[in-house]
Backbone as JSON, one array per atom type, in Angstrom:
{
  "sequence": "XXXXXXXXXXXXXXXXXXXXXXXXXXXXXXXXXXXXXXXXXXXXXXXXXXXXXXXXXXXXXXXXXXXXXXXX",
  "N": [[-85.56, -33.35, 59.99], [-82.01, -32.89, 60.08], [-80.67, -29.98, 58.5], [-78.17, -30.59, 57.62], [-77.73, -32.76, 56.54], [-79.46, -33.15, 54.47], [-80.6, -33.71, 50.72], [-80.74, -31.88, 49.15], [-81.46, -29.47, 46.69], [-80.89, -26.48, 47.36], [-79.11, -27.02, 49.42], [-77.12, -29.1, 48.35], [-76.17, -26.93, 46.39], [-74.68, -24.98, 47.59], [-73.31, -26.48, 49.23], [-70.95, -27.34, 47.18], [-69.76, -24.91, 46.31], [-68.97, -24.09, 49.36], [-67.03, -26.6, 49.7], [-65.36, -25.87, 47.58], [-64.2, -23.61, 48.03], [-63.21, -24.18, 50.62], [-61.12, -26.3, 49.79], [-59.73, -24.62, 47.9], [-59.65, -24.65, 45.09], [-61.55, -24.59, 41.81], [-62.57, -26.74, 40.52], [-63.86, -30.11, 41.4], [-63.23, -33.75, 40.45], [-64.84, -35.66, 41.75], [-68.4, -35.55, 42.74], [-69.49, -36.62, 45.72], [-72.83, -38.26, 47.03], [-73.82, -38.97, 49.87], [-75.62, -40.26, 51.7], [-78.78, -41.27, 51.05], [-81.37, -39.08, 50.92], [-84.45, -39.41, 51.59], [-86.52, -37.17, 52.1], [-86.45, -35.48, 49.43], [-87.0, -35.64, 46.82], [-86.1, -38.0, 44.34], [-85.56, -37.21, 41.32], [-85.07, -34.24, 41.71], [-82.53, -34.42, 43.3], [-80.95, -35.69, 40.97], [-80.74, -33.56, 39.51], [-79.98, -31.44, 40.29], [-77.11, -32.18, 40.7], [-76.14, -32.67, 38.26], [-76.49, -30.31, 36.88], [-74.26, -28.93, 38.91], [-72.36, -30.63, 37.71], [-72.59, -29.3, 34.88], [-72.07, -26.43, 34.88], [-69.92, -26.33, 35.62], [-67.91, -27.38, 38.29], [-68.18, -30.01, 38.79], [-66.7, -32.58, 37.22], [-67.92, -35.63, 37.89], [-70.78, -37.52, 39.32], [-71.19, -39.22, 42.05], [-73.15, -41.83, 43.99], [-72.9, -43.09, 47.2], [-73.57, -45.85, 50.4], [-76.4, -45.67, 49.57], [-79.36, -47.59, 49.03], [-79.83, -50.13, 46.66], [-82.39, -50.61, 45.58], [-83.13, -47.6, 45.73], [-83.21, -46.27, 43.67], [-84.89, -47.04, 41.89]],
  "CA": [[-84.26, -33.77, 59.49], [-81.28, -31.71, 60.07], [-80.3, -29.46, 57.37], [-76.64, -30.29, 57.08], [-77.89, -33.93, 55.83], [-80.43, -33.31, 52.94], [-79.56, -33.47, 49.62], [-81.99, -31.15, 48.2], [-80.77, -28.31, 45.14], [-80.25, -25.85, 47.64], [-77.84, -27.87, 50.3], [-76.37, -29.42, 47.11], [-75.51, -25.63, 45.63], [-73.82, -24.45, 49.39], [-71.82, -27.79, 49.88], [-70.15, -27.18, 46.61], [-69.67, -23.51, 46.77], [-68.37, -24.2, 50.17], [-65.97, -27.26, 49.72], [-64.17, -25.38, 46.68], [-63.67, -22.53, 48.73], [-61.89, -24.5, 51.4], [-59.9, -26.43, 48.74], [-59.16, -23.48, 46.94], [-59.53, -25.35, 43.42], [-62.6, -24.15, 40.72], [-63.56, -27.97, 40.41], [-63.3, -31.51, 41.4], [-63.34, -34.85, 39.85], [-66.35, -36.58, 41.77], [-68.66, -35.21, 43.93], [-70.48, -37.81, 46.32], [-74.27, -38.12, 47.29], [-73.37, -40.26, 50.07], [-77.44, -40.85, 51.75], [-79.91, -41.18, 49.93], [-82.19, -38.78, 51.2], [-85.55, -39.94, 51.41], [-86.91, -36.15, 51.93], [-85.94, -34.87, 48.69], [-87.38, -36.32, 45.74], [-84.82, -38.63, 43.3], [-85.4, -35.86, 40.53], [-84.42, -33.12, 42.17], [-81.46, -34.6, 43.52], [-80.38, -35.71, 40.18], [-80.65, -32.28, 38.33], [-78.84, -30.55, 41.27], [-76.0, -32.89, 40.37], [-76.48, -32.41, 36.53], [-76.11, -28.5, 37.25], [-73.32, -28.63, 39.55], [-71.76, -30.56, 36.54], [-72.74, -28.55, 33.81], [-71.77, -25.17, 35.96], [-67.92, -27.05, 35.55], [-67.67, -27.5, 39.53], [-67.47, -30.96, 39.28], [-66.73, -33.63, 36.24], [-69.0, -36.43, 38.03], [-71.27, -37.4, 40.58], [-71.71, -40.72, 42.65], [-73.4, -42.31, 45.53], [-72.52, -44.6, 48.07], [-74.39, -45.62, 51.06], [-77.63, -46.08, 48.98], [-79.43, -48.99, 48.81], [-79.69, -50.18, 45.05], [-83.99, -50.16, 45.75], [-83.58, -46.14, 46.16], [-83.33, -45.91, 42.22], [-85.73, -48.3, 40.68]],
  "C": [[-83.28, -32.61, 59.6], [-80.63, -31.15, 58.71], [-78.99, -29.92, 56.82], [-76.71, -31.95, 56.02], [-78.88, -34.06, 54.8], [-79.35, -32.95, 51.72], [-80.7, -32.71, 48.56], [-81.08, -30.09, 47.21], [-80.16, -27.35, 46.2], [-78.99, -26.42, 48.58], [-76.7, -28.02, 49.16], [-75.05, -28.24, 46.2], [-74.28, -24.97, 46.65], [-72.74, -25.34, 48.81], [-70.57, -27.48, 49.13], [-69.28, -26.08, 46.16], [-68.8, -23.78, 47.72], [-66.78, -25.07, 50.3], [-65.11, -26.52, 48.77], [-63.53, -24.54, 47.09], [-62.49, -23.19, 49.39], [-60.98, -25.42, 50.62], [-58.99, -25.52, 48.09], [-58.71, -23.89, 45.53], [-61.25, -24.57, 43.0], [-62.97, -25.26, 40.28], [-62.77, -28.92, 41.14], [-63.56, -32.55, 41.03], [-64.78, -35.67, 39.59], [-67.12, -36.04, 43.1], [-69.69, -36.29, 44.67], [-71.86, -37.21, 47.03], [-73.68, -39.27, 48.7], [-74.12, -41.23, 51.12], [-77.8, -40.36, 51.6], [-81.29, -40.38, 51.16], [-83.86, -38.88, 50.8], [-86.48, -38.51, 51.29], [-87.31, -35.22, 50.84], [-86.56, -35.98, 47.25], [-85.96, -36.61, 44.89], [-84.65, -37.39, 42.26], [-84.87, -35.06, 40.76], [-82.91, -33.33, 42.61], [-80.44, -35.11, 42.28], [-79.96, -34.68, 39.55], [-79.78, -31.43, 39.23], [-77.8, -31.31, 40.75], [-76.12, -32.28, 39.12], [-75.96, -30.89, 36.81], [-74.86, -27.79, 37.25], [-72.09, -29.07, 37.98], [-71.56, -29.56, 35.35], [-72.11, -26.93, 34.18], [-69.95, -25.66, 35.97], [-67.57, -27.06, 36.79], [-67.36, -28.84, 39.56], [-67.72, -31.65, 37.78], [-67.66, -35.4, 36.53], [-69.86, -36.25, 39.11], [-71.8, -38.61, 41.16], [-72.58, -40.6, 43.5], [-72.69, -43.17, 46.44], [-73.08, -44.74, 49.39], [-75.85, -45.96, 50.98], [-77.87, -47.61, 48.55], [-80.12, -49.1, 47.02], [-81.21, -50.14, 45.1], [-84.44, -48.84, 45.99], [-84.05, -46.01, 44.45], [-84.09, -46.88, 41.44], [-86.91, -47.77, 41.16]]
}
């Protein structure tokens, strides 16, 4: 799988690091998951989110893209 498409903790930590940079803002609203990487265990990809939140980078975190049978 190519790296630039997982959504594992470390990708997750970069992306957002990276996009704020080129915004040049210290957060944003919502950050999107936007496939569901099958690679990456659901857990892990939740708590990276959770993090990024808690860390004040971003105030939410969606999906879209995912099929509603990723999370059950």
């Amino acid at each position: 799988m190519n790296s630039t498409r997982t959504t594992n903790r470390k990708h997750i930590k970069e992306s957002i690091k990276k996009c704020l940079e080129r915004l040049q803002m210290d957060d944003v609203d919502i950050l999107y998951a936007h496939l569901y990487d099958y690679d990456t265990p659901l857990e892990e990809i939740v708590r990276s989110f959770h993090e990024v939140i808690e860390e004040g980078h971003a105030f939410y975190w969606g999906t879209s893209n995912w099929d509603a049978d990723v999370v059950i």
